[in-house]
VOROSE-303311 format. One record per residue (C-alpha): residue in one letter; residue number from 1; chain; x negated, y negated, z negated. Coordinates in steps of 0.05 Angstrom, whole numbers. Each point is the difference from the previous one (the first is absolute). Last residue first. Layout:
VOROSE-303311
   resn   resi   chain        x        y        z
      a    NUM       A        X        Y        Z
...
end
This chain:
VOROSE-303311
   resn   resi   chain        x        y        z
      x    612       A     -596      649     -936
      x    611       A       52      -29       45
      x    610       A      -55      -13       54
      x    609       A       -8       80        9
      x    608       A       81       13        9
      x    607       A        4      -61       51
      x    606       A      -64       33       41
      x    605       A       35       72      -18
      x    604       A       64      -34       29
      x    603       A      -34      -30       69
      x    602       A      -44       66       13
      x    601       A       62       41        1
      x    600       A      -31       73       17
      x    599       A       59       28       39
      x    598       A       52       54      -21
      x    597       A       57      -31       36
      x    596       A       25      -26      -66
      x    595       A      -57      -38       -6
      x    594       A      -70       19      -43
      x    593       A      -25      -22      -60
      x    592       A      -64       39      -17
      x    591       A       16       59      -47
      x    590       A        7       59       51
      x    589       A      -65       37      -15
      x    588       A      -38      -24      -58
      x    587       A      -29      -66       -3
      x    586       A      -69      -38        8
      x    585       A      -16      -69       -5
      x    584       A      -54      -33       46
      x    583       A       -4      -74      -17
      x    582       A      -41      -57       28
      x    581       A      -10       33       65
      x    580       A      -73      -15       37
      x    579       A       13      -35       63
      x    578       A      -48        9       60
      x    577       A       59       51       40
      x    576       A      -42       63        3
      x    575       A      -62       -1      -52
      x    574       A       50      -33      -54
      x    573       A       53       45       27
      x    572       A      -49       60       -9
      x    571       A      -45      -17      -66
      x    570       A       69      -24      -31
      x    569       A       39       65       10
      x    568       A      -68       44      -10
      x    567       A      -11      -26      -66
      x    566       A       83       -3      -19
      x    565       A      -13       80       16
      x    564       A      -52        8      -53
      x    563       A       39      -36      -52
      x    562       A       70       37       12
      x    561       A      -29       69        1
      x    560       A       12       17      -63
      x    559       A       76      -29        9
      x    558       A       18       68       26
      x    557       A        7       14       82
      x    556       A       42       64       26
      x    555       A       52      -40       35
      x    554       A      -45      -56       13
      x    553       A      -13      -63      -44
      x    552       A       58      -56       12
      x    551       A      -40      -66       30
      x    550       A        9      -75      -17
      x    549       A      -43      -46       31
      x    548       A       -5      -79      -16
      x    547       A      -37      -43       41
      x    546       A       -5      -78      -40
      x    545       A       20      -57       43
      x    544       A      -63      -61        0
      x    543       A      -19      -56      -53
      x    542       A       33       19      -64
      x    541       A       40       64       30
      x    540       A       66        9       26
      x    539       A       21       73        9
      x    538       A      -11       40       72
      x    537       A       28       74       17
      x    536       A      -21       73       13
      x    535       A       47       59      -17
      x    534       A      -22       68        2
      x    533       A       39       60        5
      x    532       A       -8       15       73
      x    531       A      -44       60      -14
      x    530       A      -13       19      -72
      x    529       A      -69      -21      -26
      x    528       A      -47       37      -49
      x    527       A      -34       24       82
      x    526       A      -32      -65       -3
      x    525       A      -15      -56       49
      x    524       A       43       17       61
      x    523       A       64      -25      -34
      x    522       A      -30      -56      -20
      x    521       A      -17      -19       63
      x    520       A       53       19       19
      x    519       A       38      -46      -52
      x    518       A      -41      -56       27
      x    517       A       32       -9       75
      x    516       A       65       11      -27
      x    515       A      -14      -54      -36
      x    514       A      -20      -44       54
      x    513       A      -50      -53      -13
      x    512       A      -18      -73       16
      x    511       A      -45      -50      -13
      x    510       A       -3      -53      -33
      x    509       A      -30        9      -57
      x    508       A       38       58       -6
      x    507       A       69       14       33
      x    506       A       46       66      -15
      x    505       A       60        1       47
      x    504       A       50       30      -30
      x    503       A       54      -68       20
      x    502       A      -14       12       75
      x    501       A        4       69        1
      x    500       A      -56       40       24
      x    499       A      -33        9       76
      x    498       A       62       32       43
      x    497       A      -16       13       68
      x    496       A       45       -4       57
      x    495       A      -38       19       79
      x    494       A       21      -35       62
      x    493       A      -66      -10       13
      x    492       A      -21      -28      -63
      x    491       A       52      -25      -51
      x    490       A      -19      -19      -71
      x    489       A       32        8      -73
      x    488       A       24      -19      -68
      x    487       A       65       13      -26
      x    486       A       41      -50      -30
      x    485       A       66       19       49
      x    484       A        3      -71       31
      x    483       A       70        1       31
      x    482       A       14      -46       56
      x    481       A       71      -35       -1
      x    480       A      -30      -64       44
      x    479       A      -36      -16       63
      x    478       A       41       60       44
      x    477       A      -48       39       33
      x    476       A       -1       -8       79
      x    475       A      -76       18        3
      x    474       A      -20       37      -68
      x    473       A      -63       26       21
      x    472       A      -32      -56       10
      x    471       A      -60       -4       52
      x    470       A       31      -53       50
      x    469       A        4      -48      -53
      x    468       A      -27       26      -70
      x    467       A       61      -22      -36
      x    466       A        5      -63      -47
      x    465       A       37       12      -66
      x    464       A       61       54      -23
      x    463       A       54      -23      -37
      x    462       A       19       47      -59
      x    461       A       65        8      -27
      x    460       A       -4       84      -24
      x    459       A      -60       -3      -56
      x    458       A       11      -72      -25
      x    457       A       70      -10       14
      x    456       A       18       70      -29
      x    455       A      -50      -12      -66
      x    454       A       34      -70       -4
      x    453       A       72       26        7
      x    452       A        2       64      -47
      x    451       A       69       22       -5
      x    450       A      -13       64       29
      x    449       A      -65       -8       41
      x    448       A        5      -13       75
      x    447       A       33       14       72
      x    446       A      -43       62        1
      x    445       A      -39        3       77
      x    444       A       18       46       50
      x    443       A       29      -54       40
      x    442       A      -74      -19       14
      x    441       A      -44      -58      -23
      x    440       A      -69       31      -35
      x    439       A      -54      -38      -27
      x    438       A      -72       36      -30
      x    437       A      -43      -47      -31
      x    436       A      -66      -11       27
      x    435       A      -79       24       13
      x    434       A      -21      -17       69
      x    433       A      -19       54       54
      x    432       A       42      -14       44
      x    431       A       28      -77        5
      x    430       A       40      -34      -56
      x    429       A       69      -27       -4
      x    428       A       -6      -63      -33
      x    427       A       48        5      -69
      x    426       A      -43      -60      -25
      x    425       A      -17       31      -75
      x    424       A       11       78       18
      x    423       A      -35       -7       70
      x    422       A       43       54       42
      x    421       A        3       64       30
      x    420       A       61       25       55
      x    419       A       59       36        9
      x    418       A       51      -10       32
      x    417       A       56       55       -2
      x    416       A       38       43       49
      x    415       A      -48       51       20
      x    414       A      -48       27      -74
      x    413       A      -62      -34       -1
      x    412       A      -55       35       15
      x    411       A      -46       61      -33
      x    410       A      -14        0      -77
      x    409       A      -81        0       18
      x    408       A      -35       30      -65
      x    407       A      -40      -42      -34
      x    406       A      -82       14      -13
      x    405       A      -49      -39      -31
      x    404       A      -71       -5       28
      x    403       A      -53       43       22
      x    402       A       12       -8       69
      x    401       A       28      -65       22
      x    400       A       70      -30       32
      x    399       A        8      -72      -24
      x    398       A       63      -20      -42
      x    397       A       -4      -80      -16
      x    396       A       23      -23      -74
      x    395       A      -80      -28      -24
      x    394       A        0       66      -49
      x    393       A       26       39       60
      x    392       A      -65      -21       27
      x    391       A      -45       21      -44
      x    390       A       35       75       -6
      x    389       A       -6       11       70
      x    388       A       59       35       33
      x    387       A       -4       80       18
      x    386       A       67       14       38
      x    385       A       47       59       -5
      x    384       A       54       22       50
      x    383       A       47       52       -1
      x    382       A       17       14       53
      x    381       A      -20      -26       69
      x    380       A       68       23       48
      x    379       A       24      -62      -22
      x    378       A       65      -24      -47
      x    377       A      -34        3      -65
      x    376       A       47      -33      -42
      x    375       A        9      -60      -19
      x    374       A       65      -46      -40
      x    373       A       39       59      -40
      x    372       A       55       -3      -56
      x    371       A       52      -42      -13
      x    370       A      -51      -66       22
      x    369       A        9      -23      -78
      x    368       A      -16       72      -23
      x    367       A      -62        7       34
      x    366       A      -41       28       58
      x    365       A      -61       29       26
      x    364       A      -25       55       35
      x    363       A      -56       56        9
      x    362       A       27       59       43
      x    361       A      -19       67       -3
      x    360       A       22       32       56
      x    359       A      -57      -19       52
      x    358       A      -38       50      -38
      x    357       A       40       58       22
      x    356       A       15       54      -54
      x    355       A      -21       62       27
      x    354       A      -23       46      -43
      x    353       A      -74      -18       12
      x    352       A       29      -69      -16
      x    351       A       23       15      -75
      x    350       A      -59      -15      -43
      x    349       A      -41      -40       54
      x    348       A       63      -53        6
      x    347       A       21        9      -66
      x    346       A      -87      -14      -25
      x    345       A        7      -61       64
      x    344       A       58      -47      -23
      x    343       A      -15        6      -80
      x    342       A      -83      -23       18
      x    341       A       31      -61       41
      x    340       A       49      -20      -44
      x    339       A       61      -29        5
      x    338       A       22      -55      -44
      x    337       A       78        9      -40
      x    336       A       61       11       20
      x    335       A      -20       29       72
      x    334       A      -15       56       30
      x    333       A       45       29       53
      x    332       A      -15       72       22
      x    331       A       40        7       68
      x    330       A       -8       53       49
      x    329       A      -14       69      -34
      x    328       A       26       59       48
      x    327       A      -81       24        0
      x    326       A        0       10      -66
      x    325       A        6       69       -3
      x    324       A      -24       50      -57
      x    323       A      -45       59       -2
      x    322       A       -2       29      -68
      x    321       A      -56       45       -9
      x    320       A      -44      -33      -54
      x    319       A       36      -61      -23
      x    318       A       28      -62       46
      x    317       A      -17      -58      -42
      x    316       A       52      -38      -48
      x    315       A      -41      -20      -63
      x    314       A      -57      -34       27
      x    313       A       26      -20       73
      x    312       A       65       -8      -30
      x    311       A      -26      -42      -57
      x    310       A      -37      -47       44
      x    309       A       56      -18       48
      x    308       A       51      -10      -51
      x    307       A      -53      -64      -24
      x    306       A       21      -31       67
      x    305       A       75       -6      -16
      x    304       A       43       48       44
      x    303       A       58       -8       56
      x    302       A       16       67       30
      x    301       A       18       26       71
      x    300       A        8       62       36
      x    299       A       22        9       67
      x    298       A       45       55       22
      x    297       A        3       47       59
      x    296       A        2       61      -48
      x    295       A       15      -14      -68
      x    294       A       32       38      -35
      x    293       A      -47       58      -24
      x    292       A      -64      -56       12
      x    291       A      -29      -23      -62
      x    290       A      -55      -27        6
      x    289       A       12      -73      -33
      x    288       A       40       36      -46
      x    287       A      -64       41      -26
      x    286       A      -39      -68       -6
      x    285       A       57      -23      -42
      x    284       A        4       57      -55
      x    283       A      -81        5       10
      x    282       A        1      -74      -53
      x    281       A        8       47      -55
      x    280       A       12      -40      -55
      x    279       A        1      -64       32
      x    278       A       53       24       50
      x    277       A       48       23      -53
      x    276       A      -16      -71      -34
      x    275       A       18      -40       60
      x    274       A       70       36       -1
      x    273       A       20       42       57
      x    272       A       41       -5       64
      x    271       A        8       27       76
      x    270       A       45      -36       50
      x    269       A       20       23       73
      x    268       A       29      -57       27
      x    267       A       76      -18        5
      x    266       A       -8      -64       17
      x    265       A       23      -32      -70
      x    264       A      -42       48      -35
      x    263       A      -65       -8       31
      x    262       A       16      -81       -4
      x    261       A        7        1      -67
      x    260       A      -53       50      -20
      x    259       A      -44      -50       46
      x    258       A       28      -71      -44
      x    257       A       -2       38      -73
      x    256       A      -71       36       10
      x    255       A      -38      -67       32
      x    254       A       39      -55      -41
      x    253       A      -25       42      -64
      x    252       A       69       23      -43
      x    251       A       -9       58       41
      x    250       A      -66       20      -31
      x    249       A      -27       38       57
      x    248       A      -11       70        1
      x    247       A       20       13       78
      x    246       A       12       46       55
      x    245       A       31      -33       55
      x    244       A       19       47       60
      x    243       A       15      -32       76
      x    242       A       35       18       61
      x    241       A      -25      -49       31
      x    240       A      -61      -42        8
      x    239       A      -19      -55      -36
      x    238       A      -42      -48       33
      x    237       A      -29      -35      -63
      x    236       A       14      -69       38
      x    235       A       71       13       26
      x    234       A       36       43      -62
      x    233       A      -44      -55      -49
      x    232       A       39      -58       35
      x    231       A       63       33        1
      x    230       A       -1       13      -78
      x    229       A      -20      -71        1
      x    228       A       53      -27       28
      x    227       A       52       40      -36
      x    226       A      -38      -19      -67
      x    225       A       -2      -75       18
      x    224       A       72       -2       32
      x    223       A       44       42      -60
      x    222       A      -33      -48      -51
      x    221       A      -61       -1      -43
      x    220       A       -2      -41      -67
      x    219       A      -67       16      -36
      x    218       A       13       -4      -68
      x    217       A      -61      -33      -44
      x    216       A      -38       42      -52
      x    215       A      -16      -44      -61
      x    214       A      -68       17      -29
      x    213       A       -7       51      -39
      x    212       A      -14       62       53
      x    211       A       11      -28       61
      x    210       A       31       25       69
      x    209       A       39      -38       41
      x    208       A       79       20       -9
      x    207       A       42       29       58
      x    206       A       71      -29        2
      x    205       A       44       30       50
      x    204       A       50      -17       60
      x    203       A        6      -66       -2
      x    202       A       42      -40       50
      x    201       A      -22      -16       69
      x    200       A       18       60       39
      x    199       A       73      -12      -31
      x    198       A        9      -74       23
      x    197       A      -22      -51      -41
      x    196       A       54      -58      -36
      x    195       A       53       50      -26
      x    194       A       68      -20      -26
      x    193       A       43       35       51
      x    192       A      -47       61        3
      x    191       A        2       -4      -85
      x    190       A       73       -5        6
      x    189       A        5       61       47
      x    188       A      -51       44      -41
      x    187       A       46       -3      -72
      x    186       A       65       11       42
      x    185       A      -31       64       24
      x    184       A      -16       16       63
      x    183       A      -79      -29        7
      x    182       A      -19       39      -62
      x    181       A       14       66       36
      x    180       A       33       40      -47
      x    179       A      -23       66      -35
      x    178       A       53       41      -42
      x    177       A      -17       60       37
      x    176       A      -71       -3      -19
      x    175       A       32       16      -72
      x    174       A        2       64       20
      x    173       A      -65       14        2
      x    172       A       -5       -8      -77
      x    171       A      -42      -49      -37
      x    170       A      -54       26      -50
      x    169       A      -54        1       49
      x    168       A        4      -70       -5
      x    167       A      -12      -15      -73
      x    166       A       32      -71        3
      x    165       A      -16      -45      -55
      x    164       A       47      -64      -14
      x    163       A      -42      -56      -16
      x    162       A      -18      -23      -69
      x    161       A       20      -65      -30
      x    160       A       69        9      -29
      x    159       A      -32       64      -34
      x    158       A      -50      -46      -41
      x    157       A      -73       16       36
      x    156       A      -39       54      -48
      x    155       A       27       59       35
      x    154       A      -19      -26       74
      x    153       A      -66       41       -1
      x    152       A       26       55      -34
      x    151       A       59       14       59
      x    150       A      -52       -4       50
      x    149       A      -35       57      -44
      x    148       A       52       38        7
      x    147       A       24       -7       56
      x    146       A      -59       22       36
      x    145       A        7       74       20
      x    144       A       73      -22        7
      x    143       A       -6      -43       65
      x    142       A       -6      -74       -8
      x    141       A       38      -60       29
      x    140       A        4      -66      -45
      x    139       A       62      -46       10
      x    138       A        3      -69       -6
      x    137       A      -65      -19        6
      x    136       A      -25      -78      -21
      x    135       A      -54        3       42
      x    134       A      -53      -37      -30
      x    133       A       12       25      -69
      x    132       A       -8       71       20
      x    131       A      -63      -12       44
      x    130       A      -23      -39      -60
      x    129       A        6       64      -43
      x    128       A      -19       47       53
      x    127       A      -71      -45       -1
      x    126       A      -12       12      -70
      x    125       A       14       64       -5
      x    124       A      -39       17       57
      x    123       A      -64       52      -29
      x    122       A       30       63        0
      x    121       A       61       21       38
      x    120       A       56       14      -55
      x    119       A       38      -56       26
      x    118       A       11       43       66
      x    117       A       -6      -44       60
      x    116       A       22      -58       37
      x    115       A       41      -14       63
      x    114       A       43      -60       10
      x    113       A       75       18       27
      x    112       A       42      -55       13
      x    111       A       75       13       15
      x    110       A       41        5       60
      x    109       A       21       71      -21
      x    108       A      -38       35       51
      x    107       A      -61      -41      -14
      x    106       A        6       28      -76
      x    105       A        8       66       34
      x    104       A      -67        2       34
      x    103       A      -41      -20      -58
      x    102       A       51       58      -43
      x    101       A      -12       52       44
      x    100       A      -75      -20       18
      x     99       A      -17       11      -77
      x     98       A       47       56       -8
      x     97       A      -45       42       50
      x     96       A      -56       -9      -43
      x     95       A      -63      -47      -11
      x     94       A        6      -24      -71
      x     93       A       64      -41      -40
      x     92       A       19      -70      -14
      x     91       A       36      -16       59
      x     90       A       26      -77      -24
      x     89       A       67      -24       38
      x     88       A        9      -74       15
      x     87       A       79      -21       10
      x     86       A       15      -26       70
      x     85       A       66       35       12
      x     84       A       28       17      -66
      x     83       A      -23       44      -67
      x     82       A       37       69      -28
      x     81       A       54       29       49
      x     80       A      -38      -14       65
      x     79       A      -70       25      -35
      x     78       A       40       58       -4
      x     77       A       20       14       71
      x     76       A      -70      -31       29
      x     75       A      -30       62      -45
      x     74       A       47       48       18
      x     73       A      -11      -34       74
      x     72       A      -70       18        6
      x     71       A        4       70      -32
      x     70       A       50       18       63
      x     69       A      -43      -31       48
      x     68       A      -67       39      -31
      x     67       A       53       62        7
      x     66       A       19       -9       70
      x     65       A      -75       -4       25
      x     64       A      -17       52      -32
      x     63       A      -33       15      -76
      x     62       A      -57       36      -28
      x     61       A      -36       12      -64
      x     60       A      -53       39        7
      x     59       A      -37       30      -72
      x     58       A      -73      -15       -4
      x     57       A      -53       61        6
      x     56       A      -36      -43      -61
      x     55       A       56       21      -45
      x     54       A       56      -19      -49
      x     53       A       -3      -87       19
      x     52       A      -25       13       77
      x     51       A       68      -19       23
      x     50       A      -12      -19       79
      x     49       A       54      -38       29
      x     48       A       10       22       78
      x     47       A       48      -42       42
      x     46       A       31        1       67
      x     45       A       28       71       16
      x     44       A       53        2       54
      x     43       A       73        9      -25
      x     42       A       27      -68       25
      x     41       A      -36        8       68
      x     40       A       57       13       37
      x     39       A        3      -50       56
      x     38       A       53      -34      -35
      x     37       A      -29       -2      -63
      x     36       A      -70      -29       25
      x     35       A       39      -65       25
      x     34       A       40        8      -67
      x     33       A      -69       -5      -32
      x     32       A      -40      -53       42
      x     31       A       78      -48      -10
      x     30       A      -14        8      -70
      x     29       A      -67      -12       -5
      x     28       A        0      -64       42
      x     27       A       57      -24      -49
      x     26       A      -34        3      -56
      x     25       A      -72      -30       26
      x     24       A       52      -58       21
      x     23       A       18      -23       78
      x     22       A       51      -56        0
      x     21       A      -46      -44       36
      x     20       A      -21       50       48
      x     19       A      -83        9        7
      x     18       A      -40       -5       60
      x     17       A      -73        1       -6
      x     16       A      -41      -23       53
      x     15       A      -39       40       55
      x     14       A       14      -42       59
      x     13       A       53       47       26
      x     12       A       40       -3      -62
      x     11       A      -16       44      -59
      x     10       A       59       26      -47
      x      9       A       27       55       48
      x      8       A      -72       30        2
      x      7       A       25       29      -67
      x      6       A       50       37       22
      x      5       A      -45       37       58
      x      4       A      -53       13      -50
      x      3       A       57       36      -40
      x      2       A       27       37       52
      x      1       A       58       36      -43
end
């Protein structure tokens, strides 16, 4: 099956996106698969699950194109005989193939899958627990490695109250056979009677923002904003076909479940392990990434967070003798959380002489309320970093100079979207160089936050001010139904750059200052540090906001070296930034609050510190 072919059959001539109204992720992935049946590719290979839990070699686990259908519809089959059309389903399990089998056949059945993760992961109990409670699940899907525990976590809730718990390797293929097409039965007709959207328009999966305490919000994305996207990321990272995804991913991240998805649904070659299997030994990725036994005439691609970058190159080099090839490489997406210069250039040295292309890794930016990606670089130029000075990002204008701090350029707007910055307090769209908000208006967008009207008018029902005239970049742009993501940022030439959040923004007598911005420095200070485990943040004071730093002591750090390394924290952002922090507390590795996607969470450790 041409694949680029098929999906050119979405764009009109102008370039926009063309999507049926009674087109569902569900039923795209049927009609891909008996398309592929037909032409006999039911028995070709499609997914790799690597099992690295009885030895670092890793264990394959493999499955066609036939059998992922056939797992699919056991689950859809099941889910069928337990719940209805519209219920919620929890995943409460880690990466693995029974992850996507049961995400995939909750859409299958009509119902609403919202991916999560194994209640034994560390440090989220909190925010499972409102996840839960948000939701209102039905059904929870699991595989048996993690039954157990799932089981555990529910045992305390009186038996009318807990969901049903799937283990979904547990079901039998031949329950597949059982499978109905929501839309035939009697159950599917009423609803299509009753219905007030059209298919493309309903909801296709919950993904919940991150937070560790506070109360995580459900993203509500339909069949139209992840489609669209999905064809907005094919057009503006240029993928190129036939493609491999290798990829560690947490799937219940927007990135891992939404490209696993999409891998899968296409027919894609697909290999999978855990975050932790990569963390250990981060050369299990690198190796796939070079891997070339299958894979002649293919494109790779993987989507990684920036501090992924840093362990390969560290962990992950090439040893004596081994000469592998890089050179089939085209797409390294970074994103999740800020890219780094210094991250970008040690893979890009560690790993070019082998010939990984530099132009492959790609710096971009997205979020969950946009389904997934807004920039990416789209030029030959990549990547691209800019030196700003410091002074004058304090006054909220971003002027190229040496010696000052560098972002990394997240490329341009994605086709099929405006896109533009804007004055938080008069929503003024602001020329280059100007410090704004972020606003996106795009049918990739989420329609809201599950039962959440305020938060969804004020993040989704924006009205955007005066344009520049002749200069906007947002000519034709519907005035209302803008989407101010709470990012920070700047455009200059065409280039995205993302300064801070809008709400982490630390500001001192008057002046202001990114944290990201002061946990390198930090960083930098002392080698009693661990990289990108600091978190920065502002408390009220008596006169002026208070800088508060919070940093977890290297892996091979004791507390004896607390005092001498607090010196040299406060002698460097003091000397740096012109603020001299009010605390400095130390921890040991892993103990700052972080989000369920494994980020720092400046907001909840500020919330955690003013609690004492």
């Amino acid at each position: 099956m041409d694949l680029s072919k098929l999906i050119a059959q979405f764009f009109g001539e102008d370039g926009s996106i063309q999507l049926a109204p009674q087109l569902t992720l569900a039923g795209m992935a049927e009609m891909l698969y008996m398309g592929d049946l037909q032409l006999g590719g039911g028995d070709r290979h499609c997914m790799r699950f690597w099992d690295y839990s009885e030895s670092r070699e890793g264990t394959a686990v493999d499955f066609t194109r036939t059998e992922i259908n056939t797992r699919i519809k056991a689950v859809a089959a099941r889910l069928q005989q337990v719940g209805k059309m519209g219920d919620r389903v929890a995943i409460l399990a880690g990466n693995s193939p029974e992850y996507l089998f049961g995400f995939i056949g909750a859409l299958y059945a009509g119902q609403v899958p919202v991916p999560l993760y194994d209640p034994e992961e560390p440090g989220h109990g909190d925010h499972l627990k409102s996840v839960l409670g948000d939701a209102g699940a039905k059904t929870v899907l699991t595989n048996t490695i993690s039954a157990g525990t799932v089981r555990e976590y529910f045992a305390e809730l009186p038996a009318r109250q807990r969901p049903r718990i799937v283990a979904v390797d547990s079901l039998p293929d031949s329950l597949a056979e059982s499978f109905t097409n929501p839309s035939a039965t009697a159950e599917g007709q009423m609803a299509a009677m009753m219905q007030t959207t059209m298919p493309i328009d309903s909801t296709a999966f919950l993904q919940y923002t991150s937070g560790s305490t506070r109360n995580p919000a459900g993203v509500e994305l339909t069949n139209r904003s992840i489609l669209t996207n999905v064809l907005q990321m094919w057009t503006g990272a240029q993928i190129k076909m036939p493609l491999r995804l290798p990829m560690w991913l947490p799937m219940h991240h927007d990135m891992g479940i939404i490209l696993s998805l999409f891998v899968t649904i296409l027919g894609l070659e697909f290999e999978l392990m855990t975050p932790r299997d990569f963390v250990q030994q981060p050369k299990r990725w690198v190796d796939q990434l070079a891997k070339r036994d299958t894979d002649e005439g293919k494109s790779i691609y993987t989507v990684v967070p920036n501090f992924a970058l840093e362990l390969a190159a560290r962990y992950g080099k090439p040893e004596e003798g081994e000469t592998p090839d890089f050179s089939h490489v085209d797409g390294i997406i970074i994103g999740s959380e800020p890219v780094t210069q210094s991250a970008v250039e040690i893979f890009a040295e560690t790993f070019g002489p082998y010939g990984l292309k530099r132009e492959s890794l790609r710096p971009s930016y997205g979020l969950a309320e946009a389904s997934l990606l807004l920039s990416t670089p789209q030029k030959p130029e990549r990547p691209i970093f800019t030196s700003f000075d410091r002074d004058q990002l304090a006054e909220g204008k971003a002027v190229p100079a040496e010696g000052g701090v560098v972002f990394a350029s997240n490329g341009q707007p994605v086709d099929n979207l405006f896109f533009t910055i804007v004055d938080p307090e008069t929503k003024a769209e602001l020329p280059d160089g100007v410090i704004g908000e972020l606003w996106a208006h795009g049918e990739n967008n989420a329609v809201g936050y599950l039962g959440r009207e305020k938060e969804t008018q004020e993040t989704f029902r924006n009205s955007i001010g005066e344009l520049l005239g002749d200069d906007t970049r947002v000519a034709g742009a519907p005035a209302d139904g803008w989407m101010a993501t709470g990012d920070l940022g700047t455009m200059i030439d065409g280039e995205v750059y993302i300064t801070g959040r809008l709400k982490d923004l630390v500001v001192i007598a008057g002046r202001n200052h990114y944290p990201q911005d002061i946990e390198a420095t930090v960083s930098e200070a002392s080698e009693h540090v661990r990289p990108d485990s600091i978190a920065a943040f502002a408390v009220p004071g008596a006169d002026v906001e208070r800088l508060v730093i919070f940093v977890e002591r290297a892996d091979d750090a004791s507390a004896d070296g607390d005092a001498a390394a607090e010196q040299a924290i406060r002698e460097a952002v003091t000397n740096v930034h012109g603020i001299a922090p009010e605390v400095v507390r130390f921890y040991a590795p892993n103990e700052i609050a972080r989000s369920s996607s494994g980020k720092i969470a400046r907001r909840v450790n500020q919330k955690n510190f003013l609690a004492e």
